[in-house]
C-alpha angles and dihedrals in degrees: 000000000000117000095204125031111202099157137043142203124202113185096218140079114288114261113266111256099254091055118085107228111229085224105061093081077059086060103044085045099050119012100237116151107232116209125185128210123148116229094202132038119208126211128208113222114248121259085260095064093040087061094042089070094066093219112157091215079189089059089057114078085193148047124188116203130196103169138033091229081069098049089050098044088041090062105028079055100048088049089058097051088040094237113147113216106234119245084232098072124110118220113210104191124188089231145014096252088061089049097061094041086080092069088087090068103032147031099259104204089054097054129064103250123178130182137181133217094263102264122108096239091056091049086053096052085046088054094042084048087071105033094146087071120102093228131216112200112206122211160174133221129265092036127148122239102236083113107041085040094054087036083057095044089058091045086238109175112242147120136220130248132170117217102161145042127208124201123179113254124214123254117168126248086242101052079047096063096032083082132070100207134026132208115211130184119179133006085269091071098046088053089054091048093053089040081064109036104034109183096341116137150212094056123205102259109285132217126178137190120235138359100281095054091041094054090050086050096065094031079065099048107254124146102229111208098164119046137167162233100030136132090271090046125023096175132038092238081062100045088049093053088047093053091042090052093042084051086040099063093031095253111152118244120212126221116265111237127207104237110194104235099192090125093056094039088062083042091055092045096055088042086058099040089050079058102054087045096059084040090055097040079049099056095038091062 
């Protein structure tokens, strides 16, 4: 593992100018040079497979988002069909970034907008919090079904539909190893990583976002060092700057393990389902 970090790799689009980067507080602290270079594109389907799907967006009083690819591809898609999104829909988001991204569509203040902390067991309460809704789930494609599968388990009413589509990008072993430290987002990133580096090691130090991500990191191999979101560090901004003080100040940092959390995941959904059933016995009465 690298002693000093001094560049940095984040697999996603730089931030528009306009938008303050969590991470350039990073920068000024510590004087650490952020690159940015996505490791995956996403495509939004063409306005002939979205109507392929035969969804009636007008039939769905809800949408849940997880990505800003989705809410692009849902209204440029709408626009093409000439459908108007009515002022009533609700928009569940899995965090509060995604949220606000919406801003770019609609007037904020005037819709019912909900987020979640980023974690998929927040996304799921939010959705329970509004059962009544007849949801629409947004996705891309590839996804895994950890979602649709705890949504079905809780008899949630909602239907599919796919909006987006993610291919790898390239990225050379050299510019891999050119950094100290990588960023990486979704599974998608850490493939494109191993595409490039093959058995090499040592690895710049590696820190990933979410579960998912998180679990193909170590299936691959990787030694994991930075790792959100978590209660210390909600976001991966704030994980970094954790990891740089702790260096800073020669503490030792431990490696983040993947802990299957099959057994919790059952726990929280009959923790959720023992919810919607007091909601319903409370608004039979």
């Amino acid at each position: 593992m690298a002693t000093t970090i001094k560049k940095i790799l984040i697999a996603q689009k730089a931030p528009a100018a306009n938008i303050k980067s969590p991470f350039g507080e990073i920068v000024k602290k510590y004087g650490v040079q952020i690159d940015y270079h996505p490791l995956q594109q996403t495509v939004a389907v063409t306005p002939k497979e979205f109507r392929s799907q035969h969804i009636d967006i007008l039939s769905y009083s809800a949408v849940i988002f997880t990505s800003k690819s989705t809410i692009d591809s849902f209204f440029m898609n709408c626009e093409a069909a000439h459908i108007t999104v009515p002022n009533t829909m609700k928009y569940i988001c899995s965090t509060e970034l995604i949220a606000l991204y919406l801003q770019k569509y609609i007037v904020y203040r005037k819709r019912k907008i909900f987020f979640a902390n980023g974690t998929l067991q927040g996304l799921v309460e939010e959705v329970v919090h509004h059962k009544e809704e007849k949801f629409l789930l947004t996705l891309s494609e590839p996804h895994t079904p950890d979602l649709s599968e705890m949504l079905d388990h809780l008899n949630v009413n909602y239907d599919s539909i796919t909006l987006a589509k993610t291919e790898t990008m390239e990225i050379s072993q050299e510019e891999v190893l050119s950094y100290d430290m990588l960023l990486l987002y979704t599974p998608w990133d850490i493939r494109a990583v191993k595409k490039a580096v093959g058995d090499i090691n040592p690895l710049p130090v590696i820190g990933t976002f979410g579960e998912k991500t998180l679990k193909e990191a170590h299936s691959t191999g990787f030694s994991v060092m930075v790792n959100a979101p978590s209660v210390q560090a909600p976001s991966m901004a704030k994980a970094v700057e954790i990891f740089l003080s702790s260096l800073k100040t020669g503490k030792q940092v431990k490696s983040v393990e993947y802990v299957d959390r099959s057994e919790d995941k059952a726990e929280f959904l009959r923790q959720q389902q023992n919810a919607m059933n007091r909601k319903n016995h409370s608004s039979s009465k």
